[in-house]
N, C-alpha and C positions, 0 to 999 in steps of 0.2 A: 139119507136123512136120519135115519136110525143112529149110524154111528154119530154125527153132528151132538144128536140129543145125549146120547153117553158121553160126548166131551160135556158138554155143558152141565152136566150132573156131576163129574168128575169135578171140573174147575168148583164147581159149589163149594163139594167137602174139603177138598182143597184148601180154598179160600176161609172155610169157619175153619178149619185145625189151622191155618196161619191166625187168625184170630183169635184162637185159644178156646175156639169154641167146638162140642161132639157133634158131628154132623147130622147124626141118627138123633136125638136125643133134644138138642138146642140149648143144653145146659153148659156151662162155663167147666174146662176141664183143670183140674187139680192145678196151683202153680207147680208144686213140682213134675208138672208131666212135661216129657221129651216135649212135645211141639209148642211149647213157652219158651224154649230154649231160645235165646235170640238169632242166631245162628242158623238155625231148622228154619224157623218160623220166616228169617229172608228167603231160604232156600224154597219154600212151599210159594211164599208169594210168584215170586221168579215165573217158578211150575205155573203160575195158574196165569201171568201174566205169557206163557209162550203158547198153553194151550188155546187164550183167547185168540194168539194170532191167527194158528193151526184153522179155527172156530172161522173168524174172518175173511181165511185163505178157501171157505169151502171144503174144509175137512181133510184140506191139503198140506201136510208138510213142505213149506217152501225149499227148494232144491238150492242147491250150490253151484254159483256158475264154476265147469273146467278150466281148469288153468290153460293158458293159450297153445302149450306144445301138447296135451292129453287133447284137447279138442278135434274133429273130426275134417277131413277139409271138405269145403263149400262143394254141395254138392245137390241136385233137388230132384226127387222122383218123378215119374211121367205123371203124374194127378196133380203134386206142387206144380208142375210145368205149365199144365192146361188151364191152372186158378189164376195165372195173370191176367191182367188185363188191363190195357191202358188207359189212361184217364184222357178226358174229350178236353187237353187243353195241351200245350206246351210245358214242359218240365226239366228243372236239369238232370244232369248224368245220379246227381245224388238223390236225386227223389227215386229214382229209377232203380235204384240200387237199395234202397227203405224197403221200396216196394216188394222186390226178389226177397230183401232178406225176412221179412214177414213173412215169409213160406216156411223159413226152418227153426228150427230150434237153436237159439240162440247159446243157450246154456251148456249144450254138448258138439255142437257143431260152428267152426270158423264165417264169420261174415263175409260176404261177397265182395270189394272194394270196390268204389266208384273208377279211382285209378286202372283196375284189372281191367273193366269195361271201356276207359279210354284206348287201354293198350291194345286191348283186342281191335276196336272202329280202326285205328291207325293200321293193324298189320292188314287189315280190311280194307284199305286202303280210302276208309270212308272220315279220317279227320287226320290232319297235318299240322304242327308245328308251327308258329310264327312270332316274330317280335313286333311288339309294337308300343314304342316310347320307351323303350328298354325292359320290359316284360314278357316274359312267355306265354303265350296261350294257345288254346287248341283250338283249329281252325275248321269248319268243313270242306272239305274235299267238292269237288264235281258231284260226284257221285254220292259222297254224303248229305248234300243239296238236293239229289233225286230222292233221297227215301226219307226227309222230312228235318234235317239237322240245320240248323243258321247259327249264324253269331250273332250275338247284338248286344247294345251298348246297354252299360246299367250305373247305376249311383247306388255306392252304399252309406250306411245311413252316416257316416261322417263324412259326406259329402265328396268322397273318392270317387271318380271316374274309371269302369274298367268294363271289359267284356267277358260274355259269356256267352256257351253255346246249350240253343236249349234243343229239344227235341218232340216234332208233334207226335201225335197218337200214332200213325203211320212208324216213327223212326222208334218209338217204343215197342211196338210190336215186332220192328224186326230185332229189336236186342232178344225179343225174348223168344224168338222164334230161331233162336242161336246160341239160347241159353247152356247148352249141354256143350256146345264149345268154349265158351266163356269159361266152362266149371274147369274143364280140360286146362285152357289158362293158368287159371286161380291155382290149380293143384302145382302145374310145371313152378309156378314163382315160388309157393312156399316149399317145393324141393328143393328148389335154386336157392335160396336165404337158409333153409337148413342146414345143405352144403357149404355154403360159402362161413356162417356161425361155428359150423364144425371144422372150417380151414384156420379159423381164425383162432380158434381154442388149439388147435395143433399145432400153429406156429408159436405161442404164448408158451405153450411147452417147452416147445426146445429152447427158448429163451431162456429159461429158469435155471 
């Protein structure tokens, strides 16, 4: 709370030497002095308009998200593991995957895909593949039926007919109760696209 109150005294003086005024004093300071300069005098505004945000942020410097190859892969400790918990209703694969990814830090570390979690139910032998009307969709399995997965029909809002498969509180609780294999997943794919990015810069080479 203390530093908060030092920004906000800071942005003060700040703000009267961009005004041309002594902060100490409340008197008008000389034209020829340095922060009349027009130049300065944007430059102090600026200052006091980033420390408001700093101010805003709760006395936080707002961070920079990682660029996506510096980013960490998806991964979540045994305490993020035990903070899930399902909601008391049916949801899709993407709600489900919001929900995981609100455990980690976005800004240093890679998101979970909704996709990676389809991949995984499939090698799990709990959703399958099917066409229907010329469309691909993911289907549940037998067995994805026992632990809470269905498909069912939906209208989107321009009036399109298609399916989806949603998931009760039971079939969410087993994604997350398999979560550390899911991450296992998520790591192998972005090895796998790392390699294949890096064959393909290789080949581009010898082409040259």
């Amino acid at each position: 709370m203390e530093d908060i109150e030092i920004m906000r005294r800071a942005k003060q003086y700040i703000e009267s030497l961009a005004n041309g005024i002594d902060p100490l004093t409340g008197s008008e300071v000389a034209e020829t002095d340095i922060v009349n300069n027009v130049r300065i005098s944007r430059c102090l505004f600026y200052t006091a308009g980033v420390l408001q945000k700093v101010i805003d942020n709760g006395g936080e410097v707002q961070r920079e998200k990682l660029k996506r190859s510096e980013r960490a892969d998806f991964s979540l400790t045994d305490d993020q593991a035990l903070a899930l918990r399902p909601v008391d209703a049916e949801v899709t694969v993407s709600k489900i995957a919001d929900a995981i990814n609100a455990q980690i830090d976005e800004m240093t570390m890679t998101k979970l895909k909704s996709a990676t979690i389809n991949r995984w139910l499939m090698q799990k032998g709990m959703l399958s593949e099917v066409t229907v009307n010329g469309r691909l969709y993911k289907h549940a399995t037998s067995a994805g039926e026992s632990i809470g997965i269905r498909l069912i029909d939906r209208v989107s809002q321009n009036g399109v007919q298609y399916k989806q498969c949603v998931y009760s509180p039971e079939a969410q609780q087993f994604i997350f109760d398999n979560i550390d294999s899911i991450a296992a997943l998520a790591v192998e794919e972005a090895e796998e696209k790392a390699a294949a990015k890096a064959e393909r810069k290789r080949l581009a080479a010898e082409e040259v």
